[in-house]
RODO-2510 file (C-alpha; in nm, 4 decimals, decimal comma):
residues 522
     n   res          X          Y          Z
     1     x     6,3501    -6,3324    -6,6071
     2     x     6,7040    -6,4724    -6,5813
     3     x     6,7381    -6,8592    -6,6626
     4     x     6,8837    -6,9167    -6,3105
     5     x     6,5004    -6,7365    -6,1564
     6     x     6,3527    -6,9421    -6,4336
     7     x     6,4792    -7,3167    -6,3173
     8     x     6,4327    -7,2178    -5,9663
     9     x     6,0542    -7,0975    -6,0388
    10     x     5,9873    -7,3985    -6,2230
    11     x     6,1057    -7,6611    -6,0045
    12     x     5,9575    -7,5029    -5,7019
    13     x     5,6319    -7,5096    -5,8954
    14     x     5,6330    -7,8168    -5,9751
    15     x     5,7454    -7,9737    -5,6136
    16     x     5,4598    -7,7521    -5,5027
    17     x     5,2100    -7,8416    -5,7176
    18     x     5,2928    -8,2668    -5,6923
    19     x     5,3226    -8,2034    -5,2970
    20     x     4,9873    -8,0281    -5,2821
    21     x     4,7630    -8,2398    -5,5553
    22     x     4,9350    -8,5198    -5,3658
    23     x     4,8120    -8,3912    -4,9925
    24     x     4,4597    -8,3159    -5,0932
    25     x     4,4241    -8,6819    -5,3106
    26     x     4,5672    -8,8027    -4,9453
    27     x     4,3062    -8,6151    -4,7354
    28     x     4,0307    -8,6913    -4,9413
    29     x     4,0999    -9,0605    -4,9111
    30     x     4,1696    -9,0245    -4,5330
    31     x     3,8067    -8,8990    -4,5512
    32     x     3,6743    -9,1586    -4,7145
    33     x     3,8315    -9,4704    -4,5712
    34     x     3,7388    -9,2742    -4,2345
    35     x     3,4043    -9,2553    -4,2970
    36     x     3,3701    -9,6532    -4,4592
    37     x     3,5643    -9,7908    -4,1100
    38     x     3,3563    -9,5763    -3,8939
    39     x     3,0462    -9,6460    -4,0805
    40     x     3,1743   -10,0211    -4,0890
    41     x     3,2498    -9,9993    -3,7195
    42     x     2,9420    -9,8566    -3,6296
    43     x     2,7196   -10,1667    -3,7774
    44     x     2,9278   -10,4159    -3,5741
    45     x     2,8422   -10,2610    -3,2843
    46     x     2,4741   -10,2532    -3,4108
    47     x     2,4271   -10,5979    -3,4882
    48     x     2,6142   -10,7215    -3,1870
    49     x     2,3423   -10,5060    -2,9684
    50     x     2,0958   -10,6373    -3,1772
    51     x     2,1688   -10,9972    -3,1346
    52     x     2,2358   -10,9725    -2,7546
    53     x     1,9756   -11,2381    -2,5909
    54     x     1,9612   -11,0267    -2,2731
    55     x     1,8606   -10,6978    -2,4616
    56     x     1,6165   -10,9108    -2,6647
    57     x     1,4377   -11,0536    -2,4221
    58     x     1,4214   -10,7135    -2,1833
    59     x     1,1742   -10,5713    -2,5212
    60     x     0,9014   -10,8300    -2,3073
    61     x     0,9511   -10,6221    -1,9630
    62     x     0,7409   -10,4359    -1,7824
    63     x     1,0707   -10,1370    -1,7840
    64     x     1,3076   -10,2494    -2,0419
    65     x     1,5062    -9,9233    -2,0404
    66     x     1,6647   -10,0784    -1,6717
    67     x     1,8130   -10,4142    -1,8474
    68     x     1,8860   -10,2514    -2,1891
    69     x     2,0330    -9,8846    -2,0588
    70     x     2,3440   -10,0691    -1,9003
    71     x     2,4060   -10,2846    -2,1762
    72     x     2,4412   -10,0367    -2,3926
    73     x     2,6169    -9,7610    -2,2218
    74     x     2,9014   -10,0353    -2,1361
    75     x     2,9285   -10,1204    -2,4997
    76     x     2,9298    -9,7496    -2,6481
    77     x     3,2305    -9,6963    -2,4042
    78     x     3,4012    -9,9737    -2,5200
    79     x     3,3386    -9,9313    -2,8767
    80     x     3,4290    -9,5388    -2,8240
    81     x     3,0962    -9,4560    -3,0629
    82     x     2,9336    -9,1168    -2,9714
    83     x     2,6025    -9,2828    -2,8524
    84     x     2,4404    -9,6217    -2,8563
    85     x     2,0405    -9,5871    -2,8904
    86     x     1,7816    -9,8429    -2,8918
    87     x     1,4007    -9,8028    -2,9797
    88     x     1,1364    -9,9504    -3,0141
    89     x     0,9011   -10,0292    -3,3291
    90     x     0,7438    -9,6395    -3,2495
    91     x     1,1012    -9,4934    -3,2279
    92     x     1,0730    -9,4675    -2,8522
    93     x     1,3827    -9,4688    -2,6713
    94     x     1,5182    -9,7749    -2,4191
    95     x     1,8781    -9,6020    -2,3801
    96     x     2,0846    -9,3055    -2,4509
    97     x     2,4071    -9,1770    -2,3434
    98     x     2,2112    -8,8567    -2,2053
    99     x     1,9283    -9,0343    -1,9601
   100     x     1,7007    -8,7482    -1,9918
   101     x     1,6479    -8,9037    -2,3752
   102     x     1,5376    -9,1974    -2,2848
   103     x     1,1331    -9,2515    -2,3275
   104     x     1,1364    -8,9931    -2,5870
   105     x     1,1090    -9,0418    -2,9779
   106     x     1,4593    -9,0885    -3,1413
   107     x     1,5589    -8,8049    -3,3764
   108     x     1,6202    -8,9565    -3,7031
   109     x     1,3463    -9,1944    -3,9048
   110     x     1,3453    -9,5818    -3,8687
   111     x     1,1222    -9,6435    -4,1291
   112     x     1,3763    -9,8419    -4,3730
   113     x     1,5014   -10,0930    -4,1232
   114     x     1,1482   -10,1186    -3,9602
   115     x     0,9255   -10,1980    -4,2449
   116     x     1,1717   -10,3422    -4,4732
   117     x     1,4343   -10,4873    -4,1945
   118     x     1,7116   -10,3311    -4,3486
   119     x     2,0318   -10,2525    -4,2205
   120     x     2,1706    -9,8680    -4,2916
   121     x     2,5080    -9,7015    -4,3230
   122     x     2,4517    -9,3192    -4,3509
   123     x     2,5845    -8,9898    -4,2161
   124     x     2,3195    -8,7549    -4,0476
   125     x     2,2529    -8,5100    -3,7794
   126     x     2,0806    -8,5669    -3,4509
   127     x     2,0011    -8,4685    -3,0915
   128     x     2,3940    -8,5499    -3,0513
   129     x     2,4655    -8,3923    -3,3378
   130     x     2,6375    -8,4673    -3,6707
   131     x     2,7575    -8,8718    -3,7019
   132     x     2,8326    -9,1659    -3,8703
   133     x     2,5545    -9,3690    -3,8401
   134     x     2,4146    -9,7467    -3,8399
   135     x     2,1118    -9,9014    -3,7601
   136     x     1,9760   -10,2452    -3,8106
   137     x     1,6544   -10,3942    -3,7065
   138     x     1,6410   -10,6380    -3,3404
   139     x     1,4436   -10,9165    -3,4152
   140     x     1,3240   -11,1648    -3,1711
   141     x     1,2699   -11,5471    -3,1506
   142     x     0,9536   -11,5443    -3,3643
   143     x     1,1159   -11,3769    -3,6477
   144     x     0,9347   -11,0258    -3,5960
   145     x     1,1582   -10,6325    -3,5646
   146     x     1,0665   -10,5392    -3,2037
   147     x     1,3126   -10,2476    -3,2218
   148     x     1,6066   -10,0790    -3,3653
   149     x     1,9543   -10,0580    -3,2681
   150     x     2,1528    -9,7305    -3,3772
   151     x     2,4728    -9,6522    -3,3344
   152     x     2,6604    -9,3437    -3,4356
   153     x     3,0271    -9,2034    -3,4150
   154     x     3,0334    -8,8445    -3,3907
   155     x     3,2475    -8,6764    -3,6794
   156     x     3,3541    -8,3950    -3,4656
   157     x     3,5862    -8,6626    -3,2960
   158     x     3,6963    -8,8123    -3,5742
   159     x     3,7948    -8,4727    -3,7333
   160     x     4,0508    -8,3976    -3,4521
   161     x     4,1934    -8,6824    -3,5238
   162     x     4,2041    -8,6332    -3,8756
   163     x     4,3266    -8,2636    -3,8350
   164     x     4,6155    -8,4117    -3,6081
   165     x     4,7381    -8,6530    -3,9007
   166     x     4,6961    -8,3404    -4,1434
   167     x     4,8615    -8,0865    -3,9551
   168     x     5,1533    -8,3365    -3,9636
   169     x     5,1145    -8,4181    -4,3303
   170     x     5,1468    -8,0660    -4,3748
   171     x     5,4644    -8,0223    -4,1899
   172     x     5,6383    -8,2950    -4,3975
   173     x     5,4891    -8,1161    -4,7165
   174     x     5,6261    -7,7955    -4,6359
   175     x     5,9728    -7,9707    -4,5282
   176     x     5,9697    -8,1489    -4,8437
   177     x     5,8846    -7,8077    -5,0112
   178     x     6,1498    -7,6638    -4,8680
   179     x     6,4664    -7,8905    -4,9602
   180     x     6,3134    -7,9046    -5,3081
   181     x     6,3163    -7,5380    -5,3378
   182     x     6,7121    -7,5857    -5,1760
   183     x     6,8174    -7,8417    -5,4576
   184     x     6,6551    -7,6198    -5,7148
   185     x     6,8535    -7,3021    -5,6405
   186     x     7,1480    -7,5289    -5,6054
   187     x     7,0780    -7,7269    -5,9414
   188     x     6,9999    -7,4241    -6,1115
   189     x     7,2879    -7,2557    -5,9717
   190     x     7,5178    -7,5449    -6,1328
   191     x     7,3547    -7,5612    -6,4729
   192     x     7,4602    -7,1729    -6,4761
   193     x     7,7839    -7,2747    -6,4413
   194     x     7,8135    -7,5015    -6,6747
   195     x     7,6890    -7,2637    -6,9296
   196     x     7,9349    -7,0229    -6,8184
   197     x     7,6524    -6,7782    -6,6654
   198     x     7,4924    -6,7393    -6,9843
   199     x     7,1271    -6,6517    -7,0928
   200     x     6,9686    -6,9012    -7,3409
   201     x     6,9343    -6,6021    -7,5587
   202     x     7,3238    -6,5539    -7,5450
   203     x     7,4229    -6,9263    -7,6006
   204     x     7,1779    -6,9195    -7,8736
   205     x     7,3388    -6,5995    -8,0674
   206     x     7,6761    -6,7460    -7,9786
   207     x     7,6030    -7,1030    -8,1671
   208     x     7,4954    -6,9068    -8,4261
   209     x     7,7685    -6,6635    -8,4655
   210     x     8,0019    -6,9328    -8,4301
   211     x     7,8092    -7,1558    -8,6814
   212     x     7,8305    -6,8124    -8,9407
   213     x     8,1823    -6,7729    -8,8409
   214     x     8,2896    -7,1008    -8,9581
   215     x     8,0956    -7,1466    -9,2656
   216     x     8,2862    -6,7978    -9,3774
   217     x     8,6287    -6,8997    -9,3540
   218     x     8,8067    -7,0394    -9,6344
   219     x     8,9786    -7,2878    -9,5021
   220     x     8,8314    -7,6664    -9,4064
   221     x     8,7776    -7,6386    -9,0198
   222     x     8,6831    -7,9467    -8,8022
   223     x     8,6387    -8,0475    -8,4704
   224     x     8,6588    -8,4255    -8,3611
   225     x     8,6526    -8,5449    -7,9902
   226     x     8,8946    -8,8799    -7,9036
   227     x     8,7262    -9,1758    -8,0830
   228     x     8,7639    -8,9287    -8,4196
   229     x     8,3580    -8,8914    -8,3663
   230     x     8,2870    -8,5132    -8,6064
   231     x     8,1319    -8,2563    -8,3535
   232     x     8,1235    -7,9721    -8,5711
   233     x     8,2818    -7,8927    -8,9870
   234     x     8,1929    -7,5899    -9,1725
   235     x     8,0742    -7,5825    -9,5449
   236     x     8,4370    -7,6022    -9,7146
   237     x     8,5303    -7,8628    -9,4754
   238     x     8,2067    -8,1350    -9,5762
   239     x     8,2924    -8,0697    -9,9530
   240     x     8,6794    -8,1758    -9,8773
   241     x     8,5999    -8,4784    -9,6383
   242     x     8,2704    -8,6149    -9,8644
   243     x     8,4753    -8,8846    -9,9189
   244     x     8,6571    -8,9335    -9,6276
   245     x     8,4151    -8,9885    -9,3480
   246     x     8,1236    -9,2198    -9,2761
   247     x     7,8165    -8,9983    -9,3327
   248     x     7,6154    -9,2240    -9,0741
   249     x     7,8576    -9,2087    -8,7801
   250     x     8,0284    -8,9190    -8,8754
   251     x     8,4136    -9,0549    -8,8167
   252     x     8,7341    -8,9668    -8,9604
   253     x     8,8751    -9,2407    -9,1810
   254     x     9,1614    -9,0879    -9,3233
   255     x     9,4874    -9,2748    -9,1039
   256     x     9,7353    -8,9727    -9,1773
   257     x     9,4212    -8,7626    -9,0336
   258     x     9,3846    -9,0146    -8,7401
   259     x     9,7534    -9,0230    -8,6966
   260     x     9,7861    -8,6288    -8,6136
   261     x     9,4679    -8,6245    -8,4221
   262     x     9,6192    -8,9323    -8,1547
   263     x     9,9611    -8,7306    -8,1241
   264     x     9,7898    -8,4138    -8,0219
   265     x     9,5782    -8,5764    -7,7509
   266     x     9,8588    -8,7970    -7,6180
   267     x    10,1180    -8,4747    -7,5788
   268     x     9,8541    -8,2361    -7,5537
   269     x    10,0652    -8,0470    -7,8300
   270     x     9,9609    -7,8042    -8,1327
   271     x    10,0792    -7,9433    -8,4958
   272     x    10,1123    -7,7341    -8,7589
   273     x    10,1815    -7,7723    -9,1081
   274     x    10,1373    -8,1315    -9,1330
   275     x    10,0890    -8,2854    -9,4979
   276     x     9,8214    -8,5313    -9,5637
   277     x     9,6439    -8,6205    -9,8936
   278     x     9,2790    -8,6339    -9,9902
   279     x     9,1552    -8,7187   -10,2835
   280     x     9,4899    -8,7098   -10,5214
   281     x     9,5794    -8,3803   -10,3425
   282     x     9,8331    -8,2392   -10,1280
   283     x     9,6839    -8,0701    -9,7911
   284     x     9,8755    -7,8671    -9,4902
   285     x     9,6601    -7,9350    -9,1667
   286     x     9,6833    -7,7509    -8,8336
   287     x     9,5597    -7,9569    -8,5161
   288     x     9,5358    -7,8090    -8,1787
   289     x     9,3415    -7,9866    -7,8762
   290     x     9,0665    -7,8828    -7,6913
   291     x     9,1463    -7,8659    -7,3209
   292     x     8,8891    -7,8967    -7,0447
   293     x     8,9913    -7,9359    -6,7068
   294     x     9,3430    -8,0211    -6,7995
   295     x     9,2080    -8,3074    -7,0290
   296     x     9,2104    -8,3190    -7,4042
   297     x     8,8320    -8,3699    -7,5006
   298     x     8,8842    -8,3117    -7,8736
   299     x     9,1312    -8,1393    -8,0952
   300     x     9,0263    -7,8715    -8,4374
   301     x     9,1667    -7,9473    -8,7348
   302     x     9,2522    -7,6417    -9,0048
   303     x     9,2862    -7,7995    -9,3563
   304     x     9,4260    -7,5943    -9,6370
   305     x     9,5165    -7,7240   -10,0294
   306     x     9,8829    -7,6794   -10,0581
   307     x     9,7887    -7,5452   -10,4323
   308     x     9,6328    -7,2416   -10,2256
   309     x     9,8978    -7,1710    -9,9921
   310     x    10,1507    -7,2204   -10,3478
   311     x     9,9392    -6,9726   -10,5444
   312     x     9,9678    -6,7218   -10,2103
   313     x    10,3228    -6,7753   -10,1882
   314     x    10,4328    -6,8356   -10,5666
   315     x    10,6593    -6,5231   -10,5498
   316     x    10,8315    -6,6294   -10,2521
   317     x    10,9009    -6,9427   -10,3764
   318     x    11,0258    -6,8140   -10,6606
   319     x    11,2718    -6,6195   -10,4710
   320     x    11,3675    -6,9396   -10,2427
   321     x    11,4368    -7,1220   -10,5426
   322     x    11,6347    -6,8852   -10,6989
   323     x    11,8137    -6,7980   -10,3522
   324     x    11,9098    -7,2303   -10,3063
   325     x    12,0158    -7,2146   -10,6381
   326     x    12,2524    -6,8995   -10,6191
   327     x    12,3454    -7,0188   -10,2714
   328     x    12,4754    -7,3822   -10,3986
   329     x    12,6459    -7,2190   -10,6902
   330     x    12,8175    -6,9275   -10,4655
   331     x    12,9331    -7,2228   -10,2336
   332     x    13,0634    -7,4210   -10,5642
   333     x    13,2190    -7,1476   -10,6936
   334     x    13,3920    -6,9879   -10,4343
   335     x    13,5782    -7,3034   -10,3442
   336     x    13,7204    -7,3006   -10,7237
   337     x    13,7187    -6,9258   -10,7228
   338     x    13,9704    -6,9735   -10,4279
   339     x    14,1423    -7,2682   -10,6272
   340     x    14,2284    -7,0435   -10,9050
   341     x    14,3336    -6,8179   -10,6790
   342     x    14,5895    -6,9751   -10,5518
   343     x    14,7259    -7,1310   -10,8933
   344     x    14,8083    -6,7561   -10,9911
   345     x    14,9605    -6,6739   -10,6984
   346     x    15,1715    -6,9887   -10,7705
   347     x    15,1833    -6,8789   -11,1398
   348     x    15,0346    -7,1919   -11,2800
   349     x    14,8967    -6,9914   -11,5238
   350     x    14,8554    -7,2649   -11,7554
   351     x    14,6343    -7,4577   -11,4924
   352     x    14,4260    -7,2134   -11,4018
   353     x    14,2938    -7,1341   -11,7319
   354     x    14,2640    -7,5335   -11,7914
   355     x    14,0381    -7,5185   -11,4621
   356     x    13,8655    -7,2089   -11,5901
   357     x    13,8128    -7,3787   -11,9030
   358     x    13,7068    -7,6794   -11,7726
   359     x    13,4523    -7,5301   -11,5395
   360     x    13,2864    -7,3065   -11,8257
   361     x    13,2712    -7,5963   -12,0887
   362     x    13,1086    -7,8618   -11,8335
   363     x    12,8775    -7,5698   -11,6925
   364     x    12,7492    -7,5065   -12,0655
   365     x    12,7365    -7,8703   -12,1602
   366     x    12,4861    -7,9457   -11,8787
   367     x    12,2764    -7,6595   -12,0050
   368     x    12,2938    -7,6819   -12,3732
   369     x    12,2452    -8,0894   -12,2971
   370     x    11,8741    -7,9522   -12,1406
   371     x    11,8075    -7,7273   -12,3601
   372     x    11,8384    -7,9789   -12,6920
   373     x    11,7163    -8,2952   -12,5040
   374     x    11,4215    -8,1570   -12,2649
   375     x    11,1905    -7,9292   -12,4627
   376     x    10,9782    -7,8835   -12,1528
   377     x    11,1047    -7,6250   -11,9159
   378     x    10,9506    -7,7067   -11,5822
   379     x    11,1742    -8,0581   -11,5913
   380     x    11,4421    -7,8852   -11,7364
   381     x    11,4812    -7,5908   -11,4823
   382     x    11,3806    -7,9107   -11,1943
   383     x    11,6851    -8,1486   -11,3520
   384     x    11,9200    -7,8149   -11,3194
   385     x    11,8216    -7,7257   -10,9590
   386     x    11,9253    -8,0701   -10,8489
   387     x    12,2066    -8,0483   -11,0446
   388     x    12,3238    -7,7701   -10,8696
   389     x    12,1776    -7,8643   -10,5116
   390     x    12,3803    -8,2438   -10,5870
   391     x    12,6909    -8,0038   -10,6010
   392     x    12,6324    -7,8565   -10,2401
   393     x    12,6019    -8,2359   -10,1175
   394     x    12,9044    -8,3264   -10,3165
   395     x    12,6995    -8,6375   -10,4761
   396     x    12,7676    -8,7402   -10,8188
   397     x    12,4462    -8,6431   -11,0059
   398     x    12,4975    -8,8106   -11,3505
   399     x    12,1687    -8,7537   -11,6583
   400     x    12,2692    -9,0321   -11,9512
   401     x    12,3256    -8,8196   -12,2707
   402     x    12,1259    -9,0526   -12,3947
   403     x    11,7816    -8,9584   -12,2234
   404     x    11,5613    -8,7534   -12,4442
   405     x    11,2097    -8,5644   -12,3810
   406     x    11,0411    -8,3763   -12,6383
   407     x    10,6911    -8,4805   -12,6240
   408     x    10,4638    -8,3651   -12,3032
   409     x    10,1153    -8,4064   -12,3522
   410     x    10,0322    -8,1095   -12,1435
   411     x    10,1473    -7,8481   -11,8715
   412     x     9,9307    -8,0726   -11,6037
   413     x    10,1622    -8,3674   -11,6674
   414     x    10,5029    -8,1623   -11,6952
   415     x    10,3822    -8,0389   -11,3452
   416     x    10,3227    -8,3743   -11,1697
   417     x    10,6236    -8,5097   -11,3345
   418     x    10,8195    -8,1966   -11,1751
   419     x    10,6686    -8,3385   -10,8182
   420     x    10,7565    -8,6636   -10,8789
   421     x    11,1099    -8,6017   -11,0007
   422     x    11,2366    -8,3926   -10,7710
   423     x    11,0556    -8,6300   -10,5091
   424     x    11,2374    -8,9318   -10,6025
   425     x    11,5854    -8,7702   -10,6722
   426     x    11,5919    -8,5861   -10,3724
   427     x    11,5128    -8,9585   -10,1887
   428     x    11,8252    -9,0646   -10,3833
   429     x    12,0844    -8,8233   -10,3212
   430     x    11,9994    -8,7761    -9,9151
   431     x    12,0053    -9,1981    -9,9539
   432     x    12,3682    -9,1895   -10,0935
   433     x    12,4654    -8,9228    -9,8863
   434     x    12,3647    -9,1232    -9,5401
   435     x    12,6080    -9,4252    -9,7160
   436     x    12,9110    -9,2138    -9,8129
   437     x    12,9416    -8,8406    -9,7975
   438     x    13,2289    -8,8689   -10,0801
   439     x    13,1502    -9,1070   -10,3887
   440     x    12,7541    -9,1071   -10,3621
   441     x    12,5763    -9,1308   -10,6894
   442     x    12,2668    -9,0328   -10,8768
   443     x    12,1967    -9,1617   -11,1915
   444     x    11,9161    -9,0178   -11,4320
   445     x    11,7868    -9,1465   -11,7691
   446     x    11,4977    -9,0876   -11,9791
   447     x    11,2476    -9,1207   -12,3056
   448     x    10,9761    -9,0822   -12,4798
   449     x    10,9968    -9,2942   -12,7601
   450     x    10,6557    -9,4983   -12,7575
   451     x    10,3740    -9,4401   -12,6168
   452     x    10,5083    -9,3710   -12,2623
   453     x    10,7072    -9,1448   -12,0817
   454     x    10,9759    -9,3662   -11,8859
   455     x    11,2284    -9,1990   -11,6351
   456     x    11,4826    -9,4160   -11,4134
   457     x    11,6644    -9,3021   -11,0952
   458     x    11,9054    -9,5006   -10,9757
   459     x    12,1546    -9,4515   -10,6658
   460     x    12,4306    -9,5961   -10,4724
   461     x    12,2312    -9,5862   -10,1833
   462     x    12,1654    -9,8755    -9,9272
   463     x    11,8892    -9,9682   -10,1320
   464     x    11,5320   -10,0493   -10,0138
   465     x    11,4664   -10,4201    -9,8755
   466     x    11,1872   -10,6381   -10,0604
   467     x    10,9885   -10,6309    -9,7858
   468     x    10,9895   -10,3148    -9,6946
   469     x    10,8960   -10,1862   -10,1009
   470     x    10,4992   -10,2530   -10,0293
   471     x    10,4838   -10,0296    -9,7743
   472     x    10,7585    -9,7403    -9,8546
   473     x    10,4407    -9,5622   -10,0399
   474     x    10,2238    -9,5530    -9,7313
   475     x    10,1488    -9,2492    -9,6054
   476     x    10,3572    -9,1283    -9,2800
   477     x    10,5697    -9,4598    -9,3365
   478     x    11,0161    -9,3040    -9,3043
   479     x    11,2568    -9,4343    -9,1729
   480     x    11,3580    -9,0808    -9,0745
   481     x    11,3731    -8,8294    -8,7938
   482     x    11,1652    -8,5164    -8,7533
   483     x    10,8303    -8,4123    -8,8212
   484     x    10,6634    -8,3886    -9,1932
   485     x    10,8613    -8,7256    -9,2826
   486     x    10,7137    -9,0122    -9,4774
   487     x    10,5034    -8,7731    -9,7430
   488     x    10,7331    -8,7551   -10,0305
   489     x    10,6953    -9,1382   -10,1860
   490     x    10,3175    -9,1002   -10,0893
   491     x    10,3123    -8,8167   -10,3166
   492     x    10,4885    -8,9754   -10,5418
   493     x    10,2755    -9,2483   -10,5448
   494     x     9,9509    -9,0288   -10,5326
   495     x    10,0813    -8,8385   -10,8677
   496     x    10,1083    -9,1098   -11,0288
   497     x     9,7622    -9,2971   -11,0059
   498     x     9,6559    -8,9489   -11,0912
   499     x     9,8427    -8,9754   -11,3866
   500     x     9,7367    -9,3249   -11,4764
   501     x    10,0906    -9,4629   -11,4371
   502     x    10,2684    -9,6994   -11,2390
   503     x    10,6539    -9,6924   -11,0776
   504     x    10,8564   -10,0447   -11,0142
   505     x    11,1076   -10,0569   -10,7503
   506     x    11,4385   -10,3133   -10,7792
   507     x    11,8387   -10,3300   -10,7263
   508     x    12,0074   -10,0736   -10,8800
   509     x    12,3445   -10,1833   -11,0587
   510     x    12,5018    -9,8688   -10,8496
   511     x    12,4571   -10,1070   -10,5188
   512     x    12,1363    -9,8815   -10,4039
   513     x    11,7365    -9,8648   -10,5044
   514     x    11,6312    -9,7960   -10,9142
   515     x    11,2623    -9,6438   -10,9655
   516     x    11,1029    -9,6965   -11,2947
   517     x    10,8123    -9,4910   -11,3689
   518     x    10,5969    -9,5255   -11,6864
   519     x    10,3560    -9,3010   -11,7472
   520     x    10,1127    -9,3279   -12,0402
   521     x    10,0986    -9,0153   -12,2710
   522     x     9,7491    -9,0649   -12,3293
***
């Protein structure tokens, strides 16, 4: 049976079954208070016969049936009862509706209000047939039960009357059976749509496929709703955000993370590779929202470590790296290839091999400088690629001969000084280059002598106001245009608490920002 037969079947059942327990629970007390008024009713009438003076003192007549008949035919027609008998102490009769009754033995026993001087409620059947019936004794002046007074109601009146207030009972039952059977077709008929006409069976294999899907996929997937609430995270995604959410309440804490998920519900935009860090790593994270009826209700988040997408795309990096590097030096060197050019055409021989010279002997310098004074050849391959790249920006990119660094601890450190190096220089020489596009410069210096590794940049930037060199490290902070700004100090910053370390900010003698970072080799 389909859910939408299902809903229907049970609501109508249930209307059904309240509307008819309720019907017979009202019938059955319509029968019962009937039967306690009329039987109540019945007694009134009784005792009011039995205390009438007249009817008392016709019992002493020679024919008492001609004073009591009246009396009692006038009051059974007012009272609307069925009949209105009187006897006396033998049961003989003094009145009765029918007049061919009276002088003949009543039909029911007296005995209890007789002997005893009782008064009884009861139903019974007599010469009038079935009735409500009450009889109490007439007593006269002296105290003694000279007779009986019984009065009955019959019940095949009061059952038309009854049957009238059922049969419209039962049209309001079925009318009320009706519209519920109307709103449950019409709720069912919406809860249908809301599931998108799908079987429980179906929404059940569906959560669990989905569930399944999720929990296979590599990456960290999450979906939030707009007060960063977590609806749903596979099994790669709760080991990443352990320490990220509140386990109670299940909310995002991260602000980068909170950052991306308030842009994408306020332009109702997808944002892809976005950097945030967790946990001393680097992370891209794709966001798009979740759009019902033209409103964003929540928005899924695709986390992936950077160190996975580098380790996918190592080769190609490779290649980029190379292809910068070839590209800045093709640029440099076509300009002086050109220069050289046109000295031999002029036949300033002389200066063209100076230039030649010149070119060769600083070009070799720079490399054997590397070569003796940085043993490790991650920072030595990083110092020459922003050598080369300060050459495309035309900034000044000076390394003190004095610098020297031949003792790395380990490959681990050589890498996260490679991140925050060419961090922090590129910071400088896009600095000096927004200040003057012609006599910008970079200065580099380094050791190892001690027991730390110290490196200063230094630039003739616009430098970095005290104020603002709390929050420069904060992640998403810039000052810059364009998306997947304001990462690079927070990296920077992130590598080295990683490393133990710490990096000072002041005023650089160059006019612009120094950075000092110290990092302990052990």
């Amino acid at each position: 049976m389909k859910l939408l037969s299902q809903i229907v079947l049970l609501i109508t059942i249930m209307i059904f079954s309240s509307v008819f327990f309720v019907s017979v629970l009202f019938t059955g007390m319509v029968d019962d208070l009937t039967e306690k008024s009329l039987g109540n009713q019945a007694m009134t009438v009784a005792k009011l016969i039995a205390e009438n003076e007249e009817i008392i003192h016709a019992f002493e007549d020679q024919n008492p049936s001609k004073t009591i008949q009246p009396i009692a035919e006038m009051t059974r027609e007012l009272a609307g009862a069925g009949y209105v008998v009187i006897g006396n102490r033998d049961g003989i009769r003094y009145s009765h509706h029918n007049p061919i009754n009276i002088g003949k033995t009543m039909g029911t026993s007296n005995e209890p209000v007789l002997k005893e001087g009782k008064s009884i409620i009861y139903e019974g059947t007599g010469i009038s047939g079935n009735a409500i019936k009450a009889k109490t004794p007439i007593i006269n002046s002296k105290g003694d039960v000279i007779g009986v007074s019984s009065v009955g109601f019959l019940t095949k009146d009061v059952k038309e009357s009854v049957a009238k207030n059922k049969a419209s009972v039962l049209k309001l039952t079925l009318v009320i059976l009706l519209l519920g059977v109307a709103g449950a077709f019409l709720i069912a008929r919406r809860v249908k749509n809301l599931i998108f006409n799908l079987e429980p069976e179906e929404i059940s294999f569906m959560f669990k496929e989905k569930e399944a899907t999720l929990e296979a996929i590599r990456d960290a997937i999450v979906t939030v709703d707009s007060y960063y609430q977590i609806t749903s995270m596979n099994k790669r995604a709760r080991e990443l955000l352990k320490n990220h959410y509140r386990e109670k309440e299940v909310t995002i804490e991260n602000s980068r993370m909170r950052k991306i998920i308030d842009e994408v519900i306020s332009f109702k935009m997808t944002l892809v590779n976005q950097n945030i860090i967790l946990g001393h790593q680097l992370y891209i994270v794709d966001s798009s929202p979740i759009i019902e009826e033209d409103k964003v209700k929540g928005v899924v988040l695709t986390i992936r470590p950077i160190s996975e997408i580098e380790q996918i795309n190592n080769e190609v990096s490779k290649i980029k790296t190379i292809s910068e590097n070839m590209r800045a030096q093709n640029h440099e060197y076509l300009n002086k290839l050109n220069t050289i050019y046109g000295l031999l055409n002029l036949k300033q021989y002389d200066r063209a091999i100076e230039m030649i010279s010149g070119e060769v002997r600083e070009r070799q310098d720079i490399i054997n400088f590397l070569m003796s004074s940085v043993k490790d050849p991650l920072i030595a391959a990083c110092l020459l690629g922003k050598i080369n790249r300060s050459k495309e920006l035309r900034v000044s990119l000076v390394i003190d001969e004095e610098s020297n660094l031949i003792d790395i601890p380990s490959t681990e450190i050589s890498k996260s000084l490679v991140t925050i190096l060419g961090n922090i220089i590129d910071n400088a020489m896009e600095a000096v280059r927004d200040r003057d596009r012609i006599n910008g410069k970079v200065k580099i210096s380094f050791t190892d002598i001690g027991k730390d590794l110290i490196f200063e940049i230094e630039d003739s930037g616009y430098g970095i106001d005290i104020e603002l060199q709390q929050i420069v490290f904060t992640d998403g902070y810039t000052t810059k245009s364009g998306e997947n700004h304001g990462i690079g100090l927070a990296i920077v910053k992130d590598s080295i608490d990683v490393l133990n370390g710490h990096i000072y900010m002041s005023k650089s003698e160059l006019g612009g920002a120094k950075f000092t970072i110290v990092i302990p080799k052990v």
